[in-house]
Backbone as CSV, one residue per row, in Angstrom:
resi,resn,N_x,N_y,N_z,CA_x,CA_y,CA_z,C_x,C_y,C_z
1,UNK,27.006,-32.339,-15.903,27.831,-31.530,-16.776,28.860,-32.445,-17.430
2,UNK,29.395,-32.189,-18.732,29.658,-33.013,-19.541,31.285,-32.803,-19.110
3,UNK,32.163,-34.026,-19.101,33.915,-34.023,-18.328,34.374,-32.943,-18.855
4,UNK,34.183,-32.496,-20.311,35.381,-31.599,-20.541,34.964,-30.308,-20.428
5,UNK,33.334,-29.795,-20.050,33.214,-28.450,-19.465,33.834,-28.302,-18.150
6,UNK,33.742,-29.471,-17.270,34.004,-29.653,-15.866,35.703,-29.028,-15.924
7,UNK,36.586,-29.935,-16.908,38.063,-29.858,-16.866,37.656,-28.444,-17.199
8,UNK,37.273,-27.712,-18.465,37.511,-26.165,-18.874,37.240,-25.572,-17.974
9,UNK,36.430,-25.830,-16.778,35.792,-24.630,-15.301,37.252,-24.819,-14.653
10,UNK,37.291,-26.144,-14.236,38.664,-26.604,-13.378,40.083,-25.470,-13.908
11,UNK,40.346,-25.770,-15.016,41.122,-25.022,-15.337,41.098,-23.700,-15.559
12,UNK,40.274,-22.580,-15.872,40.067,-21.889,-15.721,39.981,-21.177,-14.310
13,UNK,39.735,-22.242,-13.489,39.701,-21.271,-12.029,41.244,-21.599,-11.462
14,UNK,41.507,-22.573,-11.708,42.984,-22.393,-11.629,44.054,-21.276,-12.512
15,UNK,43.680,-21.212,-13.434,44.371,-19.939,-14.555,43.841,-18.877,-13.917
16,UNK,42.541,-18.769,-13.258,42.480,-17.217,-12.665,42.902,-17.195,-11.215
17,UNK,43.117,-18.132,-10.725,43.619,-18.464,-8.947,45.259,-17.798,-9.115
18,UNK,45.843,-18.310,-10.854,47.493,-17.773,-10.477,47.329,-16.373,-10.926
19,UNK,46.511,-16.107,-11.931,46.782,-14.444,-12.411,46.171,-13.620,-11.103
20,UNK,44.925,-13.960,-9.945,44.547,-13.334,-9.207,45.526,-13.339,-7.688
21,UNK,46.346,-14.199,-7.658,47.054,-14.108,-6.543,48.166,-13.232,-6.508
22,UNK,48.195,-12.708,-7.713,49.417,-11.662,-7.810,48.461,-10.349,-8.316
23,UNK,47.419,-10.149,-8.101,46.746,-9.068,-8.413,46.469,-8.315,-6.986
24,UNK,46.525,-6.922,-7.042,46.126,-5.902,-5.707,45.170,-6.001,-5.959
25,UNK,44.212,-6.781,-4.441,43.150,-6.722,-3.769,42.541,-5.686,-3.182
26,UNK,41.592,-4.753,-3.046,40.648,-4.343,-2.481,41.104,-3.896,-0.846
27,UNK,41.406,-3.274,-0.006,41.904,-3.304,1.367,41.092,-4.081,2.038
28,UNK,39.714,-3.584,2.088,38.823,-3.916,2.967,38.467,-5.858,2.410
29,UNK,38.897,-6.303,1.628,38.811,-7.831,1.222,39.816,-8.410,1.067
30,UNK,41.168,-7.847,1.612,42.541,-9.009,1.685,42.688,-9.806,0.649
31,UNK,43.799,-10.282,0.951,44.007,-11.339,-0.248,43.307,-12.418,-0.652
32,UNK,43.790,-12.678,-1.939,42.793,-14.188,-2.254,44.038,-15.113,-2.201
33,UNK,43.617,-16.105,-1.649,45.102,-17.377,-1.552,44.422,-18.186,-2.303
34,UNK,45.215,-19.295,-2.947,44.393,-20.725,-3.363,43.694,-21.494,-3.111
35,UNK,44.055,-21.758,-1.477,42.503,-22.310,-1.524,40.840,-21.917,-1.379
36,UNK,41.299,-20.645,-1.642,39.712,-19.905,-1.839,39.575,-20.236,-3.275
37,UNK,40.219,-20.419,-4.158,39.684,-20.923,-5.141,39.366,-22.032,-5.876
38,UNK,39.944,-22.809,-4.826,39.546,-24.573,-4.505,37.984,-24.260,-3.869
39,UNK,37.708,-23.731,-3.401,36.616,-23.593,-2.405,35.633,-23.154,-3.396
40,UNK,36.021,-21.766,-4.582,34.906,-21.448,-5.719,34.907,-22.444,-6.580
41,UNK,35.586,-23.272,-6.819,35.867,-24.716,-8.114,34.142,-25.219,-7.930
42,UNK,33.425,-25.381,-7.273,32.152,-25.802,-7.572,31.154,-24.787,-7.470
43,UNK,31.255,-23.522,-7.295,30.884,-22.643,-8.021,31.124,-22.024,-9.420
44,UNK,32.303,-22.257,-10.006,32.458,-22.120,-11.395,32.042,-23.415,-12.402
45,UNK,31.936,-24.403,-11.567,31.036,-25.412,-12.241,29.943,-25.588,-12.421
46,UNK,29.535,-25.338,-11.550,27.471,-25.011,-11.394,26.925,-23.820,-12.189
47,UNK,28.228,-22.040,-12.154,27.489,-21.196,-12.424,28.017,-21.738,-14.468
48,UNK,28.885,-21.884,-14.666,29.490,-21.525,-16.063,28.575,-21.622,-17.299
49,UNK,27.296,-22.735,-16.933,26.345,-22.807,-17.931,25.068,-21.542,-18.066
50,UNK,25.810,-21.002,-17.197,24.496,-19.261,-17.505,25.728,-18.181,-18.121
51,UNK,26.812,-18.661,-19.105,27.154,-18.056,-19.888,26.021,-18.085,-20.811
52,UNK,25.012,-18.906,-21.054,24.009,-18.717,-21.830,22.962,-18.425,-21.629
53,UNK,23.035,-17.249,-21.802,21.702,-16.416,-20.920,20.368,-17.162,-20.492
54,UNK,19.691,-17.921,-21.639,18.853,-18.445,-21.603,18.810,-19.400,-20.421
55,UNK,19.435,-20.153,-20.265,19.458,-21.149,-19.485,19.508,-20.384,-17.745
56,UNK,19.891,-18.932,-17.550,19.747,-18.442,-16.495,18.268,-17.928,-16.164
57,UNK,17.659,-17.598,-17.336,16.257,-17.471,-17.507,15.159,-18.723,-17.238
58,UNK,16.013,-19.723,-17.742,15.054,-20.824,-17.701,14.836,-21.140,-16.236
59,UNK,16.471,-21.055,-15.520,16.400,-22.111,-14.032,15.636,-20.337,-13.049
60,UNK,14.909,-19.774,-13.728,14.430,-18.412,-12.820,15.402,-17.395,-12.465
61,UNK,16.282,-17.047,-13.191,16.573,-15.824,-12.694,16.392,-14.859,-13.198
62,UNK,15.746,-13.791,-13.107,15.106,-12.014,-13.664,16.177,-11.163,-13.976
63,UNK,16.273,-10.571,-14.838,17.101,-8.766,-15.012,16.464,-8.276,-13.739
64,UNK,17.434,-7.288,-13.539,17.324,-5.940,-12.759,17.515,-5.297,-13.727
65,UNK,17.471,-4.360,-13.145,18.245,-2.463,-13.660,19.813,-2.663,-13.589
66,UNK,20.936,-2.151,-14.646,22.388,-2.154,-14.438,22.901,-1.033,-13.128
67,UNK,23.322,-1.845,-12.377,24.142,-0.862,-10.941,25.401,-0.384,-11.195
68,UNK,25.343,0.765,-11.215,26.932,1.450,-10.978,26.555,2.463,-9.757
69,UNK,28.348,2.820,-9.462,28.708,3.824,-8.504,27.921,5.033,-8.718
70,UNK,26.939,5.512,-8.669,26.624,6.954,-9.011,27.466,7.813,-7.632
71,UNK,28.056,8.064,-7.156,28.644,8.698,-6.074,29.914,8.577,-5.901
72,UNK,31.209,7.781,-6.094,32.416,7.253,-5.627,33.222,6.883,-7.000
73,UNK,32.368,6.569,-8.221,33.285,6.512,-9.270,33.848,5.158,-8.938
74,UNK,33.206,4.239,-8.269,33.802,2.788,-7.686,33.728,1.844,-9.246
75,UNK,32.893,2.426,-9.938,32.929,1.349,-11.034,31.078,0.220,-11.206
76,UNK,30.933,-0.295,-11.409,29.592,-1.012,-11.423,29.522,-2.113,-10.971
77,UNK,28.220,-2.895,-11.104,28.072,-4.388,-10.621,27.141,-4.848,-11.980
78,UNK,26.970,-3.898,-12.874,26.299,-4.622,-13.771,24.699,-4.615,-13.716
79,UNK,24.157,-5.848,-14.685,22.687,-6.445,-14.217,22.878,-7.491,-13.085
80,UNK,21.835,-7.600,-12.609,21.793,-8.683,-11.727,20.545,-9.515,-11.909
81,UNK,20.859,-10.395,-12.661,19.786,-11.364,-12.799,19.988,-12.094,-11.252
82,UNK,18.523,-12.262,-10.790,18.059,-12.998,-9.370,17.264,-13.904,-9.617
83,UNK,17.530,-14.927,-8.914,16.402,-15.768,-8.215,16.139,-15.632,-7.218
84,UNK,14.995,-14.668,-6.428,14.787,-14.609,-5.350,14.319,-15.950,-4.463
85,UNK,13.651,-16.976,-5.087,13.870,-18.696,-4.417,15.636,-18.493,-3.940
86,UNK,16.159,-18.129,-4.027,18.346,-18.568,-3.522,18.421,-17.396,-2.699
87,UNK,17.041,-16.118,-2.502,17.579,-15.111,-1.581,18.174,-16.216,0.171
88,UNK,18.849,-15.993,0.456,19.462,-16.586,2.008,20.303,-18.032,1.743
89,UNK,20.596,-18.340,0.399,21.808,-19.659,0.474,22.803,-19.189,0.867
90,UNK,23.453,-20.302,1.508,25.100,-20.063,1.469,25.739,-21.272,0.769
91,UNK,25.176,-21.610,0.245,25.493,-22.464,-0.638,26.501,-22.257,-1.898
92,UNK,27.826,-22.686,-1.799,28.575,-22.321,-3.149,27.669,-22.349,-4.562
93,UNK,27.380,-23.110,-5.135,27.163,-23.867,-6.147,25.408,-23.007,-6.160
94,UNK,24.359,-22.509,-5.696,23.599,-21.759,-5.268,23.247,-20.448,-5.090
95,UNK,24.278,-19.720,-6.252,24.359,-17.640,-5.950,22.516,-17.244,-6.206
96,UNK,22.420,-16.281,-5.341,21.145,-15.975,-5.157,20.952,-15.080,-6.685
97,UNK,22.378,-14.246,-6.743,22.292,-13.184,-8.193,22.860,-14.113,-9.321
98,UNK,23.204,-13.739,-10.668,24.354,-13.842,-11.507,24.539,-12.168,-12.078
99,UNK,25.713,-11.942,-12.438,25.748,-10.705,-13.044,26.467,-10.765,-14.406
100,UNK,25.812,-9.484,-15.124,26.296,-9.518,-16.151,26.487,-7.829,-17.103
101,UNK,26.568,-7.821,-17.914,27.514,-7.048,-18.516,27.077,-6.894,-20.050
102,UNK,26.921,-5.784,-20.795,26.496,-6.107,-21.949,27.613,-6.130,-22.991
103,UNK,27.603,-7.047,-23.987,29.020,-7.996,-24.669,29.081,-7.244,-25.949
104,UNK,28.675,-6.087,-25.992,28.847,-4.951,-27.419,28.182,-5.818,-28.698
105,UNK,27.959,-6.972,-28.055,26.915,-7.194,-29.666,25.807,-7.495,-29.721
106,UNK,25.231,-6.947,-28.598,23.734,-6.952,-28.183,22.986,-7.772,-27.064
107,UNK,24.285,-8.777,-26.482,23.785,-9.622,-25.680,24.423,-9.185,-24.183
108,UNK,24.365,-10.368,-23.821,24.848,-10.062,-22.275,25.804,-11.462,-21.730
109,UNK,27.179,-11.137,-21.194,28.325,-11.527,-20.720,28.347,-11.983,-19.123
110,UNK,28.518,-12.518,-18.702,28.490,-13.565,-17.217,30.183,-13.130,-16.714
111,UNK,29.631,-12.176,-15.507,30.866,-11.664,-15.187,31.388,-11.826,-13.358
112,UNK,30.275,-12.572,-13.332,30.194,-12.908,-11.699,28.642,-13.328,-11.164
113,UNK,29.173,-14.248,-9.480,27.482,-14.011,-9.219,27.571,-13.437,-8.138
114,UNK,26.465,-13.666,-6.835,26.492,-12.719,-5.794,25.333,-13.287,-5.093
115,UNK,25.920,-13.625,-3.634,25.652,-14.331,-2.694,24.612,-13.162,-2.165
116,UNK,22.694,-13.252,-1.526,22.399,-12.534,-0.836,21.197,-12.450,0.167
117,UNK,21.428,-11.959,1.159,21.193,-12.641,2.739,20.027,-11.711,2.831
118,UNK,18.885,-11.987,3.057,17.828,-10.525,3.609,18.172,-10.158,4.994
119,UNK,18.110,-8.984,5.493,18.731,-8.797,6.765,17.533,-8.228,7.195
120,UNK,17.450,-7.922,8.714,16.998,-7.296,9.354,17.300,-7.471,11.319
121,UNK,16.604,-7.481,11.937,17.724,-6.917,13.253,17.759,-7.984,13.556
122,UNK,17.446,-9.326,13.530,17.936,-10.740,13.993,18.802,-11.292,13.598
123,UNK,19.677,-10.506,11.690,20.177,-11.463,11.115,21.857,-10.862,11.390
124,UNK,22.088,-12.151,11.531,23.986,-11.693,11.845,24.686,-11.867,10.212
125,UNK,25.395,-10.906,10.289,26.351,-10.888,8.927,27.071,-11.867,8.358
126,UNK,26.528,-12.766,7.792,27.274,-14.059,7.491,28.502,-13.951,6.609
127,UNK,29.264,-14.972,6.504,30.541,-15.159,5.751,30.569,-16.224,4.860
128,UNK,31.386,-16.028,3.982,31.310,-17.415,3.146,32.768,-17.060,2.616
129,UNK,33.588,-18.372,2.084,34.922,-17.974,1.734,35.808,-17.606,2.654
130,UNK,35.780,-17.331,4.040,36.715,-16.448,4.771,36.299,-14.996,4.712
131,UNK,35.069,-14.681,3.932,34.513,-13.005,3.748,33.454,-12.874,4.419
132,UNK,33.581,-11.297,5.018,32.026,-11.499,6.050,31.611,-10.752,4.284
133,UNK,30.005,-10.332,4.379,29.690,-9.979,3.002,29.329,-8.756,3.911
134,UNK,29.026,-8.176,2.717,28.758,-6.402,2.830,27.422,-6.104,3.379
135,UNK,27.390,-4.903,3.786,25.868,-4.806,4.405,25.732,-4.479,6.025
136,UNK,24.951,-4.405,6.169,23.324,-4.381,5.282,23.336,-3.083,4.150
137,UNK,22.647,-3.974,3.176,22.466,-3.295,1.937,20.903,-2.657,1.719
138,UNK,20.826,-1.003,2.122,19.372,-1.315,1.418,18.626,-1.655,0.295
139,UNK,17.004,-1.636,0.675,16.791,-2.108,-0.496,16.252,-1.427,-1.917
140,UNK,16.426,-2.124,-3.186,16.849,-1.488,-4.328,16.115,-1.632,-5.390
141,UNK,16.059,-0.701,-6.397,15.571,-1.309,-7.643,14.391,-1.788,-7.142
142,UNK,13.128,-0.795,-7.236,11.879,-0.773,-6.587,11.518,-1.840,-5.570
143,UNK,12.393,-2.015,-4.397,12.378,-2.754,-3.244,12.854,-4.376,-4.437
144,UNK,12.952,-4.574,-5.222,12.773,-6.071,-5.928,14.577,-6.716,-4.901
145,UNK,15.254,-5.991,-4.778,15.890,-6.318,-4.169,16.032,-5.752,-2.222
146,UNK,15.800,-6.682,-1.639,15.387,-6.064,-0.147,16.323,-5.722,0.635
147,UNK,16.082,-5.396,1.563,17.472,-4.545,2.613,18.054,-6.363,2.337
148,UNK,19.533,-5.765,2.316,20.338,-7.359,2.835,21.565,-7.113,2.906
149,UNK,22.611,-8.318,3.341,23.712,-8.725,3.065,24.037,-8.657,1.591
150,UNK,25.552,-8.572,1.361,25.527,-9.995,-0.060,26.854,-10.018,-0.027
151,UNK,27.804,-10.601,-1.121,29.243,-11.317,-1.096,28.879,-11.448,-2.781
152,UNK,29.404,-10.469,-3.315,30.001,-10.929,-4.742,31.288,-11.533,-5.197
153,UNK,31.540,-12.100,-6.195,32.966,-13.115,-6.540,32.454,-13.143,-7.999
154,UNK,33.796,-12.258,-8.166,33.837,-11.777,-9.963,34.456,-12.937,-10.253
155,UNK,34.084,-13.710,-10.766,34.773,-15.285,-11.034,35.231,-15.354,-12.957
156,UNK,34.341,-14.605,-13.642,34.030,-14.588,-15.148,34.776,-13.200,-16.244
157,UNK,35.282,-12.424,-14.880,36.205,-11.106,-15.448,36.693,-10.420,-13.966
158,UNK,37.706,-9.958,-14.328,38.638,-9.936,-13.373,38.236,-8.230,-12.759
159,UNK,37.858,-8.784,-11.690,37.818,-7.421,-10.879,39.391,-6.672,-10.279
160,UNK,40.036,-5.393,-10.820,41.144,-5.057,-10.663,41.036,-4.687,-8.591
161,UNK,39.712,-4.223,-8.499,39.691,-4.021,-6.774,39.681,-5.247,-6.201
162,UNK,39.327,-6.642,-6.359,39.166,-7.523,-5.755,38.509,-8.747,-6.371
163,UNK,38.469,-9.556,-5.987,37.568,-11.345,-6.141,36.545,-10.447,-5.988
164,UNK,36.351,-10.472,-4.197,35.103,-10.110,-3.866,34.746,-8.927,-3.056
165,UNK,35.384,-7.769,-4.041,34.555,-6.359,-4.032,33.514,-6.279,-4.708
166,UNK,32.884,-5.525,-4.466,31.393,-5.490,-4.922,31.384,-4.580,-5.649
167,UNK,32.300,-3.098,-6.405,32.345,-2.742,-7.502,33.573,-3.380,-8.101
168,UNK,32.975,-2.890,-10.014,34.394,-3.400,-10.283,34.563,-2.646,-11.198
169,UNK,35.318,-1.794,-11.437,35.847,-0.243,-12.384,35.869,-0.695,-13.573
170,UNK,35.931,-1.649,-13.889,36.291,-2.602,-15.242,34.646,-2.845,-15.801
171,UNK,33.891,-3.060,-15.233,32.595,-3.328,-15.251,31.694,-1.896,-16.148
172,UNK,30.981,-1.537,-17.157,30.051,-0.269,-17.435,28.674,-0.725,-17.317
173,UNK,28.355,0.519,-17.102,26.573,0.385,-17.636,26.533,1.082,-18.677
174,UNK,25.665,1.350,-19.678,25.044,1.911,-20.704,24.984,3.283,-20.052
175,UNK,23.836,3.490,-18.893,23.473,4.725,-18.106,23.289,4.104,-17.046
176,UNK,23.296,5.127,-15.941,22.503,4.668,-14.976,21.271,4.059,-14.633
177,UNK,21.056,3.262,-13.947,19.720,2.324,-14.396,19.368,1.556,-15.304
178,UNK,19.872,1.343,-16.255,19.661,0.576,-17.639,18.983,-0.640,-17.511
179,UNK,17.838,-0.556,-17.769,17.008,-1.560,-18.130,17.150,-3.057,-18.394
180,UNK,17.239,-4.068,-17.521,17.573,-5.550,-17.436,16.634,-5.573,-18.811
């Protein structure tokens, strides 16, 4: 990656490390301190080049269907483009999802990614960041996504519930289900 995208990620996660440390967190996900966002700094470097969609397509990752709250009014998660090859990293720099958002002019906006674990009765609830992740999640969107864990980190638009809540009220779908 070329120095001065690197400095624009760098700085940017620092510009969202000070506006997010004074933002109300989520109960159930506590605060975010700084060095959790020393800790995402090579995740906003690795993910920032699938602001161009294409290039998230290229390295394999698929649309889903757009997820929102149908029940709780929690807000959405968007599309979730996957690479199911990254289902079980814990790897920063490695999100199994990216999510996104449609940008009112026909395309689609990079608004986070999302860490995710397949579970079943052997697998213990892993953590990453200081967060255990959510779950077990069943599975979704014609099984394409399987029972699991996961750990989202709105890194690309500011989730008002949290970093890493997994809705974010700020977030729409078109409709329910909306077609990746």
């Amino acid at each position: 990656m070329p120095a001065h995208l690197v400095k624009a990620a760098l700085t940017l996660a620092s510009t969202a490390a000070l506006a997010l440390a004074t933002a109300p967190a989520h109960a159930d996900q506590g605060p975010v301190d700084a060095s959790v966002w020393k800790q995402l700094a090579p995740t906003v470097s690795a993910t920032a080049k699938y602001r161009h969609l294409p290039l998230a397509l290229a390295a394999g990752y698929r649309s889903n269907p757009c997820t929102m709250d149908m029940n709780g009014g929690k807000g959405a998660m968007g599309y979730h483009y996957i690479n199911p090859k990254l289902y079980g990293s814990l790897d920063p720099v490695r999100p199994a999802a990216l999510l996104y958002e449609d940008d009112g002019k026909g395309g689609r906006r990079l608004t986070g990614v999302e860490w995710i674990v397949k579970a079943d009765k052997n697998t213990a609830r892993p953590t990453m960041f200081g967060r255990k992740f959510e779950g077990p999640v069943t599975a979704h969107h014609n099984s394409t996504i399987p029972t699991h864990y996961s750990l989202h980190a709105w890194l690309y638009k500011k989730n008002p519930s949290g970093l890493f809540y997994e809705w974010n009220p700020d977030v729409k779908c078109p409709y329910p289900g909306a077609p990746g």
